[in-house]
Backbone bond lengths (Angstrom), bond angles and torsions (degrees), N, CA, C in turn:
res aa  C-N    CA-C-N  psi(-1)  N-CA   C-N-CA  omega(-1)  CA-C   N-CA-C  phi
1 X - - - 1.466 - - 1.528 109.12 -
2 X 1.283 111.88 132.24 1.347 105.92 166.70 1.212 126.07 -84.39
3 X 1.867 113.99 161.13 1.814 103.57 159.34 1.077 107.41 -31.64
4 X 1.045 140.38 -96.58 1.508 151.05 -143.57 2.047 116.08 -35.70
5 X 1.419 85.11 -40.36 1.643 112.59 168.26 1.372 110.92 -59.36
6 X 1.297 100.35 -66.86 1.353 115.89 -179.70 1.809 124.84 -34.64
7 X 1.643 100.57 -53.17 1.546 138.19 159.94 1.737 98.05 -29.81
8 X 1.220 94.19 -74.88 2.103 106.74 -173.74 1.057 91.58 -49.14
9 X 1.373 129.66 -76.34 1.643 134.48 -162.63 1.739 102.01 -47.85
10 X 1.290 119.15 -39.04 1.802 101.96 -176.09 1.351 120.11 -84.08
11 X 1.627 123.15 -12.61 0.996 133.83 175.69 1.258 101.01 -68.14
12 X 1.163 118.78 -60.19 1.644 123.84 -157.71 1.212 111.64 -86.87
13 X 1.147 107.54 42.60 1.500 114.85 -167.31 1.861 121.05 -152.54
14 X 1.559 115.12 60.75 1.255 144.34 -167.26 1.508 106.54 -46.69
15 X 1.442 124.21 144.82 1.656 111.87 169.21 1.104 104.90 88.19
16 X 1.567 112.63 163.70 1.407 137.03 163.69 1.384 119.71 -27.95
17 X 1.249 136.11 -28.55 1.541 150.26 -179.14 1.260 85.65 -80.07
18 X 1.526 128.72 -58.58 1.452 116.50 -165.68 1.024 125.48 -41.08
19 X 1.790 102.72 -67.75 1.633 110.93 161.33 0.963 127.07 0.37
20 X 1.557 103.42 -84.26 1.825 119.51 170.07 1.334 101.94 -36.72
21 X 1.053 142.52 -93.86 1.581 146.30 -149.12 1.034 94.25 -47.59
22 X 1.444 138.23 -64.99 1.695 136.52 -160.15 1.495 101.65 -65.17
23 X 1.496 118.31 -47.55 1.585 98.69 142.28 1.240 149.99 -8.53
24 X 1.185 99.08 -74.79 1.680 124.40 168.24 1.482 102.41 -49.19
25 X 1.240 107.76 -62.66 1.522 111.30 -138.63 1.694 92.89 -78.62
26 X 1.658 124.96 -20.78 1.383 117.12 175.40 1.063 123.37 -80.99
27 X 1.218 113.22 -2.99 1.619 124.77 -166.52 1.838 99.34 -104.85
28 X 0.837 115.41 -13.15 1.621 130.23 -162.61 1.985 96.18 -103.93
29 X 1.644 95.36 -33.37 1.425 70.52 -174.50 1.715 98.47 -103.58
30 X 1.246 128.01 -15.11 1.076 124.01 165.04 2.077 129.87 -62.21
31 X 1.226 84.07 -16.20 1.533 88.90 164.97 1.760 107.53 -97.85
32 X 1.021 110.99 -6.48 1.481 120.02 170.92 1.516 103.92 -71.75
33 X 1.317 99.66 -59.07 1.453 98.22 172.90 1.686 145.25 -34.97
34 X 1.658 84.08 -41.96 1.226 105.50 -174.55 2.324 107.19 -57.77
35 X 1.527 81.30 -42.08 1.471 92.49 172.03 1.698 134.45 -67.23
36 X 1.294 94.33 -26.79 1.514 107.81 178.78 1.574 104.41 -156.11
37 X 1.307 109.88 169.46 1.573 113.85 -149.40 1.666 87.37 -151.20
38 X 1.655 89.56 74.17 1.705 122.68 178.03 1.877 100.21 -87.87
39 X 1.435 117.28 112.40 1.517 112.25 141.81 1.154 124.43 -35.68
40 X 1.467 124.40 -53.77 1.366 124.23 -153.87 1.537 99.29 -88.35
41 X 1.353 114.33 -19.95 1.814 104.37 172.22 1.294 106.64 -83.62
42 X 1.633 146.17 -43.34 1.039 156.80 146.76 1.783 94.79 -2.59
43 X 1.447 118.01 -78.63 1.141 132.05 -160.68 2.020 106.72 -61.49
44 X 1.743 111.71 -28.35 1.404 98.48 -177.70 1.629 119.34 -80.79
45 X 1.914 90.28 -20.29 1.552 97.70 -169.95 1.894 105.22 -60.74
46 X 1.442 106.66 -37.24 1.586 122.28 173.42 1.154 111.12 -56.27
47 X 1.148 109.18 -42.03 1.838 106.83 -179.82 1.308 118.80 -73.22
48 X 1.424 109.86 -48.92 1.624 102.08 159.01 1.631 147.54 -69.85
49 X 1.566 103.35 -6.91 1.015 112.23 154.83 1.387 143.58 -100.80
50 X 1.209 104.81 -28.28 1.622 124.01 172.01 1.356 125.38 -33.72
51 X 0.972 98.00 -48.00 2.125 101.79 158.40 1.546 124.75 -69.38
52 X 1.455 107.69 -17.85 1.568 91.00 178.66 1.162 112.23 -99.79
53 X 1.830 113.66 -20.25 1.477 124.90 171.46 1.470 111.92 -70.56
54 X 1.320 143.73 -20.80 1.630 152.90 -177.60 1.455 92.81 -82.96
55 X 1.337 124.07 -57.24 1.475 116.78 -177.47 1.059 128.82 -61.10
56 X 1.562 127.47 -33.81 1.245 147.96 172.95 1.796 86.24 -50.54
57 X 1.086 85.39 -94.70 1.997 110.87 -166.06 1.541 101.04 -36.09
58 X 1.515 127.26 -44.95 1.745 113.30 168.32 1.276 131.34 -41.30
59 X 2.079 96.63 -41.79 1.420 101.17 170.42 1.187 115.04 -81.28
60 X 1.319 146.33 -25.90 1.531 135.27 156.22 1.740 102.01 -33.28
61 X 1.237 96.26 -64.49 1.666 99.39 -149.13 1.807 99.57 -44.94
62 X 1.369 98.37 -52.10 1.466 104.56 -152.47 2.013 101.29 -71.81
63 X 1.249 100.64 -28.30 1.720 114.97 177.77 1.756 91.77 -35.17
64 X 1.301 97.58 -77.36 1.842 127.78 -168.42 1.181 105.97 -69.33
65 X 1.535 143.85 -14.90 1.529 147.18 -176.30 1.448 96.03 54.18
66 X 1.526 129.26 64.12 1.670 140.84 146.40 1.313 108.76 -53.88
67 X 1.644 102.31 123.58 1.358 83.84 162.97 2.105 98.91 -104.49
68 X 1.048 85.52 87.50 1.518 109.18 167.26 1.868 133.47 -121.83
69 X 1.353 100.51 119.82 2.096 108.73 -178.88 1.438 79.37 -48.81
70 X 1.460 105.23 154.22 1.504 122.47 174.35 1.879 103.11 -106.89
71 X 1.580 128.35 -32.81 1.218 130.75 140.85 1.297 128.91 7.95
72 X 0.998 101.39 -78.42 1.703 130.07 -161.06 1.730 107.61 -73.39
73 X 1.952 95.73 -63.93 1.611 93.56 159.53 1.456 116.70 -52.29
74 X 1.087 125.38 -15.04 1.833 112.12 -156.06 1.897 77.76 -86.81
75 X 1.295 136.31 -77.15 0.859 129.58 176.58 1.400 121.52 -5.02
76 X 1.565 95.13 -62.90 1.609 97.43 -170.68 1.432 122.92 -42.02
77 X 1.610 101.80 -54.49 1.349 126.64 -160.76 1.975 105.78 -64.21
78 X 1.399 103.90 -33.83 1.369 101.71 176.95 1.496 111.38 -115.26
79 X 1.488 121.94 52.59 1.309 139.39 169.46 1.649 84.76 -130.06
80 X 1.290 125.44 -44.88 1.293 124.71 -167.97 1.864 112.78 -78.84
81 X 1.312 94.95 -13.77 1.539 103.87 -178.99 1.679 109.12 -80.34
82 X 1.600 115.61 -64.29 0.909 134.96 -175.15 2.067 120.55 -54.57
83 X 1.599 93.91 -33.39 1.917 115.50 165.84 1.886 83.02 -69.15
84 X 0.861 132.98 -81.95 1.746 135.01 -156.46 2.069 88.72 -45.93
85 X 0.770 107.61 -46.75 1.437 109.36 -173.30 1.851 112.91 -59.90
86 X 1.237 109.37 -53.94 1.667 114.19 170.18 1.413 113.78 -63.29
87 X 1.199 127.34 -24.84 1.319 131.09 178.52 1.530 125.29 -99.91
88 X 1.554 124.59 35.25 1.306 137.84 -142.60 1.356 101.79 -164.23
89 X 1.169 111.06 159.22 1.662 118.04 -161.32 1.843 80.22 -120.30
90 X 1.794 88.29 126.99 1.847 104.94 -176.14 1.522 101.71 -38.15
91 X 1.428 140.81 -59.12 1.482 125.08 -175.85 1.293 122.24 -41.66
92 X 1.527 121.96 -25.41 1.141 109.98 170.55 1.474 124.95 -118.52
93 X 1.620 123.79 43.26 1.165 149.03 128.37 1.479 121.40 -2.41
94 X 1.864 92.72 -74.26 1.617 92.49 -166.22 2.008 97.74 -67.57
95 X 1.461 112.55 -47.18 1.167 106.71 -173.13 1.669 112.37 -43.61
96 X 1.420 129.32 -36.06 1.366 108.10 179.64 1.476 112.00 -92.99
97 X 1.133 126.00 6.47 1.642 116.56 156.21 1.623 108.48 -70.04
98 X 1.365 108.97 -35.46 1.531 105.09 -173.55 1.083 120.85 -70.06
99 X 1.884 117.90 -12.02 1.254 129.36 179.94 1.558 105.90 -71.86
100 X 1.381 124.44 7.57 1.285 106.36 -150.78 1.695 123.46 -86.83
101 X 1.905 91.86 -22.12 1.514 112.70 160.82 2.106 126.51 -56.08
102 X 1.589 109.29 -40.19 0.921 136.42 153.04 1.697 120.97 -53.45
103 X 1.178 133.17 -13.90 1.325 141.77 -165.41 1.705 75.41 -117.71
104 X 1.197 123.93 -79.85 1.562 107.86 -157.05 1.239 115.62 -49.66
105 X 1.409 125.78 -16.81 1.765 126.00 174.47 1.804 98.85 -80.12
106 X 0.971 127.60 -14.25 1.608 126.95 -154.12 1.891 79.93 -93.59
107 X 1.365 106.75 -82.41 1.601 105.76 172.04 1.338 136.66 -32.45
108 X 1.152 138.21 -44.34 1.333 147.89 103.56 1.657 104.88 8.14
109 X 0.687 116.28 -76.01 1.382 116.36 -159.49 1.499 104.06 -81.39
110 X 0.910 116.44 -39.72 1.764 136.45 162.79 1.519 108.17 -41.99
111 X 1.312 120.26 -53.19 1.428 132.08 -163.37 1.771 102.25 -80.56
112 X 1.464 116.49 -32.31 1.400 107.44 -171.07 1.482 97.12 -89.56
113 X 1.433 127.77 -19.58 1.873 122.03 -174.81 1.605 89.21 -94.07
114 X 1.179 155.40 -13.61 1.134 148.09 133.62 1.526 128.73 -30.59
115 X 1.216 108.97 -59.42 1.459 126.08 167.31 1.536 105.77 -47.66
116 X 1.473 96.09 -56.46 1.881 94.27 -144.75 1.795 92.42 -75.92
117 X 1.351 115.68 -11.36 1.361 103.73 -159.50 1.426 109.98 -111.17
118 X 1.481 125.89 9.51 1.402 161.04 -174.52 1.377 99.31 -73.77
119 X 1.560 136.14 108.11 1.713 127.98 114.29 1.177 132.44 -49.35
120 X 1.219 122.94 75.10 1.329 104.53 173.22 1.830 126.23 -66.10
121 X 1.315 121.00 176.12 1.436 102.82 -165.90 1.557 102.40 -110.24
122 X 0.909 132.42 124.81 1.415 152.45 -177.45 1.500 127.81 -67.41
123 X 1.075 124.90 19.27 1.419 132.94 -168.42 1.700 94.17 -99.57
124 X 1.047 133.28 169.32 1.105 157.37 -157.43 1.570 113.07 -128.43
125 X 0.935 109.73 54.63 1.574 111.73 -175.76 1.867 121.50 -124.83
126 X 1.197 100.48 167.61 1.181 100.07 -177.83 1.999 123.16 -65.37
127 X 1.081 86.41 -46.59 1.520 100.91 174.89 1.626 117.82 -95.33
128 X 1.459 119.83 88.32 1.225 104.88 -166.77 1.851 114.46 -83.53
129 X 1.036 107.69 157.18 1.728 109.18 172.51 1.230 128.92 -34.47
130 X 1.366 123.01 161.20 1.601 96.76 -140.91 1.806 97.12 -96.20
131 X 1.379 113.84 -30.69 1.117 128.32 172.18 1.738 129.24 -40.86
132 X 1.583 92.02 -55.89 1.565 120.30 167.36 1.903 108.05 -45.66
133 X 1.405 99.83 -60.29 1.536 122.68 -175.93 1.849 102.58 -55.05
134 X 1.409 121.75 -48.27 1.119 134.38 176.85 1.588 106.19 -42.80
135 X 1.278 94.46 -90.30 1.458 100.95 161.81 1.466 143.12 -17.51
136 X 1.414 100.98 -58.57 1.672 109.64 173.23 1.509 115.79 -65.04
137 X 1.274 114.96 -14.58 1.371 122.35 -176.34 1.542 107.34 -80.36
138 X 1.600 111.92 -17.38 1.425 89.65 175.93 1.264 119.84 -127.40
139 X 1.686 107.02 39.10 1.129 117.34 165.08 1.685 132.47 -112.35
140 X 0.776 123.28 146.21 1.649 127.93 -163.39 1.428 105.19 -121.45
141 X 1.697 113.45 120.35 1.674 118.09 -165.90 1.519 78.18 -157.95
142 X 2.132 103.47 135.81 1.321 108.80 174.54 1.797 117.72 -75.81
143 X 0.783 98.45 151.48 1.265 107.94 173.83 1.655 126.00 -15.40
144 X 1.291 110.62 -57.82 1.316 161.18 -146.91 1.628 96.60 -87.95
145 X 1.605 121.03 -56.62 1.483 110.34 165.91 1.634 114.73 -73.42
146 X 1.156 121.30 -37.75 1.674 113.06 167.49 1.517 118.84 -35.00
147 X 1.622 96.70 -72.64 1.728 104.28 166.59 1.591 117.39 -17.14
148 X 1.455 109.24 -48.95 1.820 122.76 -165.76 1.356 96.07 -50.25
149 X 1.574 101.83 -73.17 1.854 119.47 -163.98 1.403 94.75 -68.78
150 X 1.303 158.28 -13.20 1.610 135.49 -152.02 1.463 114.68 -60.55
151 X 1.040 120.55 127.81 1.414 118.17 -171.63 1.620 106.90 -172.27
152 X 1.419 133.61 -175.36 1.229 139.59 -154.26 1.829 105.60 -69.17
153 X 1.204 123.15 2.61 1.523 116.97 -152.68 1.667 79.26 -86.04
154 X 1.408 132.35 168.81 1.196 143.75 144.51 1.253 102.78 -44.86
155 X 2.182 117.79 162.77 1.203 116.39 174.33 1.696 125.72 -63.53
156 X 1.051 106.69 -42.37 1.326 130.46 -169.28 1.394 87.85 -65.39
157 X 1.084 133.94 -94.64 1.289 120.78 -166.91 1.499 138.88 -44.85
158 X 1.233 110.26 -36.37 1.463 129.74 119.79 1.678 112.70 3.51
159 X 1.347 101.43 -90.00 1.430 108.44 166.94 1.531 124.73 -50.73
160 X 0.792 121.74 -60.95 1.402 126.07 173.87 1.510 140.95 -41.58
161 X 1.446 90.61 -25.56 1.494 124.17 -170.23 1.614 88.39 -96.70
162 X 1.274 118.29 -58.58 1.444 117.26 -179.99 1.550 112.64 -44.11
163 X 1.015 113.02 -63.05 1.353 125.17 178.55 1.833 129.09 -52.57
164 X 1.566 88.83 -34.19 1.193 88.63 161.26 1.806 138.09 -81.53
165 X 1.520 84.88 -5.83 1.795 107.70 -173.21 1.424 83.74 -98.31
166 X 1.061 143.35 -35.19 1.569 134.37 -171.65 1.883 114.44 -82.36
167 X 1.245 98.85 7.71 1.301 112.97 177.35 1.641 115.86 -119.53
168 X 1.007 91.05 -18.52 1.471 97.47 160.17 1.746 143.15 -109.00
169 X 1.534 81.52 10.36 1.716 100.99 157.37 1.431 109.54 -95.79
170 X 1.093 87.26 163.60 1.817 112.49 -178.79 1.984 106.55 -50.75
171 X 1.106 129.70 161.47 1.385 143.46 -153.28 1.777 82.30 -90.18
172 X 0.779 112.01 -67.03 1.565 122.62 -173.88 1.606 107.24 -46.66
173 X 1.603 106.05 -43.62 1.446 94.11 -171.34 1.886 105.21 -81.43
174 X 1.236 117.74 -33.62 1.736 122.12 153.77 1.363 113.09 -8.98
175 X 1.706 96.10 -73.95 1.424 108.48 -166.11 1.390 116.89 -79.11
176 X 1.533 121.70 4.94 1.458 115.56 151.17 1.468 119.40 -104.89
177 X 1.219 113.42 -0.91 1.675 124.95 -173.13 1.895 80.60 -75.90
178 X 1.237 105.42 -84.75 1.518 126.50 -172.91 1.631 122.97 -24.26
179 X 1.309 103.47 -48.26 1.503 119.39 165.18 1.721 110.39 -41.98
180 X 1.309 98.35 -61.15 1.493 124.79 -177.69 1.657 88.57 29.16
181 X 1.803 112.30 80.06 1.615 105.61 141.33 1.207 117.71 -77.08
182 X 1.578 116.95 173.49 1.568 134.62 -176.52 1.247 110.47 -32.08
183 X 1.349 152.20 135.49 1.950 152.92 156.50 1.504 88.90 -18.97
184 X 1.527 96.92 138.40 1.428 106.79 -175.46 1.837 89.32 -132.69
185 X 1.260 113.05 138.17 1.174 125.06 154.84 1.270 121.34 -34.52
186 X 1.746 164.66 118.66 1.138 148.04 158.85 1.840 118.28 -145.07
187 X 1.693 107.69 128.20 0.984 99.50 -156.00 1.653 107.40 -75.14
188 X 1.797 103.30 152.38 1.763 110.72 176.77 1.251 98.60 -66.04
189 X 1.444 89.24 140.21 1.956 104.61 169.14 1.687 104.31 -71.90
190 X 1.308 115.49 -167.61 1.278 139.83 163.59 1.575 113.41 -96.73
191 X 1.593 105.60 91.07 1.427 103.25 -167.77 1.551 116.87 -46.74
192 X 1.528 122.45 -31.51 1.417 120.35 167.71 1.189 121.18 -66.15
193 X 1.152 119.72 16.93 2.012 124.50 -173.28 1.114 108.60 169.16
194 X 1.759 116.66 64.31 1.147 134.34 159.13 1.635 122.77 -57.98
195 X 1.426 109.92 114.84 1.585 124.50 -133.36 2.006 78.68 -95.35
196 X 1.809 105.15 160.29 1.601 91.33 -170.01 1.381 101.05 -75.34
197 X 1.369 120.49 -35.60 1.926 119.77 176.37 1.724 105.01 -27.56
198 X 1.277 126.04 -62.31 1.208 128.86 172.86 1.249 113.43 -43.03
199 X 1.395 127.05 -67.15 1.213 134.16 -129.32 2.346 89.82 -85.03
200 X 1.522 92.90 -24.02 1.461 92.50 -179.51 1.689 110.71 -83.53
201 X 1.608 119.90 -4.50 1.600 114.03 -136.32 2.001 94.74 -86.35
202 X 0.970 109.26 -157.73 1.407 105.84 -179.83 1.408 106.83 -110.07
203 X 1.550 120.60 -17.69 1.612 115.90 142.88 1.324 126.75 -48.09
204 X 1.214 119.94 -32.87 1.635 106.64 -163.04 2.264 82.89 -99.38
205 X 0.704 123.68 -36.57 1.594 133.41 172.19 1.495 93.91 -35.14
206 X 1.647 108.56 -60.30 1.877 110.27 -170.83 1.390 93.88 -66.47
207 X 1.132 147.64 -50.11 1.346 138.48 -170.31 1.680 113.79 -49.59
208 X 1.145 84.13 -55.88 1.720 90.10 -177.13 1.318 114.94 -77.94
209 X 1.445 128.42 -15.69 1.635 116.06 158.74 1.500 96.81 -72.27
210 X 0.588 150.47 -35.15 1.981 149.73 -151.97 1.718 85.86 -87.41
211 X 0.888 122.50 -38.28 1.718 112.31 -165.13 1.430 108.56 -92.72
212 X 1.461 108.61 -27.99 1.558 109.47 172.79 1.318 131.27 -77.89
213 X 1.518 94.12 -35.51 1.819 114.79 155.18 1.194 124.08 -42.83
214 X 1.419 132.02 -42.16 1.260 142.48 178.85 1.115 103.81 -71.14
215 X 1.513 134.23 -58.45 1.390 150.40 146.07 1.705 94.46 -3.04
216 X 1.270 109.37 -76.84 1.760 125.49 -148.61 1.804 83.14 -67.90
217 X 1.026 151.87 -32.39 1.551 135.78 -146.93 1.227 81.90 -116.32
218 X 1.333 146.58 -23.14 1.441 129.03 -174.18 1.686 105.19 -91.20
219 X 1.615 122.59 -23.46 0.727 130.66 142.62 1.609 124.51 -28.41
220 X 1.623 101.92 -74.34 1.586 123.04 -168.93 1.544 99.35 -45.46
221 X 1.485 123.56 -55.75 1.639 158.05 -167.19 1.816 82.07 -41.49
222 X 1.122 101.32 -81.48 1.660 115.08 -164.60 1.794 104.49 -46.28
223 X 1.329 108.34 -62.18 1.700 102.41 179.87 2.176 94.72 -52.86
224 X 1.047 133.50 -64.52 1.102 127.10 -174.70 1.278 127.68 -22.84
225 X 1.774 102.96 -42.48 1.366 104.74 164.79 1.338 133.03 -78.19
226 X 1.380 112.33 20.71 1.429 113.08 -169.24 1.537 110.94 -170.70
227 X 1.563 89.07 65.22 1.942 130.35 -176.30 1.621 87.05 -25.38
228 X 1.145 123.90 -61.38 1.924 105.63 -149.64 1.724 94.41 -56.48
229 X 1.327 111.13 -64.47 1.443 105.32 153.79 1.871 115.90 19.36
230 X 1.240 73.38 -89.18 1.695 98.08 -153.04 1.423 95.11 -67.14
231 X 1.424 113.95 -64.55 1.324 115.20 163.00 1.513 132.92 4.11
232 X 1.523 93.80 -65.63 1.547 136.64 -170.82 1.679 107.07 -51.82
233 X 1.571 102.76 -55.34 1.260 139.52 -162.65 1.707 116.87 -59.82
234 X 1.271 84.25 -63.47 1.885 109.61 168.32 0.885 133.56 -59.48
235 X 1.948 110.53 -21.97 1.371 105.63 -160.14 1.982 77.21 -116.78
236 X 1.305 129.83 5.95 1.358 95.58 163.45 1.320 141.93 -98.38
């Protein structure tokens, strides 16, 4: 049977049995690979995996409240599979497909020490840096917290800065930033005896991304002035 065979047979093949076969059938064409350096097999190994690698990584994201595109990681994880695959002696093939659950926690984890450890560059221009731009592309922030911070910084950085202040709140406050339903009515506490309902609600959450944000760009401001710094920062 060929890959290609193989492909039909895992498609058409629903359930727990599937698994196995799409198993089979990725591991069959990835040692194919190893032999020849086919586009069109490149493209089936993606097709058959791409759904189990997006699901994996959704539930990361949403576990931890990331504000991370799941896209971009999915890419990663099976650009990073297929490099482990060319560089590996065919017997141990199937072992790096199996790595592939293990790679989406590595990226994941990659993407938030990325964030937090990011200068982005702060100028206000049309064409932002290419690094900054990189970055912002694989992050995912509702609408609704952008609105908060909007102000003179470029978008991208903008983003970045957000994201990095949204990673440095509490897990709880994430997962109400992220939600971000429609403006909700909620009554002000008594600033002298801020009651805990408040202090947990997704109002006092918007407050404290907005105050930490300012924090994070006055932050950004200071490394800016002092390039090796920043330099330093970006390139690790």
């Amino acid at each position: 049977m060929t890959p290609e065979e193989r492909v039909l047979l895992a498609d058409s093949c629903p359930g727990a049995s599937g698994a196995d076969t799409v198993s089979a059938a990725t591991i069959e064409l990835l040692s194919e690979l190893r032999r020849r350096d086919d586009p069109e097999l490149l493209l089936l190994v993606c097709q058959l995996n791409r759904g189990e690698v997006t699901e994996e990584l959704e539930r990361l994201i949403a576990e931890q409240s990331l504000p991370a595109r799941v896209d971009p990681l999915t890419a990663e994880v099976l650009a990073e599979t297929l490099d482990a695959v060319r560089a590996t002696a065919t017997r141990t093939v199937a072992r790096e497909y199996a790595g592939i659950e293990r790679r989406c926690r590595r990226v994941v984890r990659a993407f938030v020490d990325d964030c937090l450890g990011f200068v982005p560059l702060l100028h206000s221009v049309d064409g932002p840096e290419s690094l900054t731009q990189s970055l912002a592309e694989r992050i995912e922030l509702p609408a609704l917290l952008l609105e908060q911070v909007s102000g003179p910084l470029a978008p991208t950085a903008t983003r970045v800065i957000a994201a990095q202040t949204l990673l440095q709140l509490s897990a709880h406050d994430r997962a109400l930033l992220l939600q971000c339903p429609g403006p909700r009515p909620e009554q002000a506490p008594d600033p002298r005896s801020p009651s805990v309902a408040h202090l947990l609600s997704r109002a006092a959450a918007l407050e404290r991304f907005r105050t930490e944000f300012d924090h994070s760009v006055a932050w950004a401001k200071t490394c800016i002035r002092h390039p090796p710094l920043t330099l330093g920062r970006n390139q690790a």
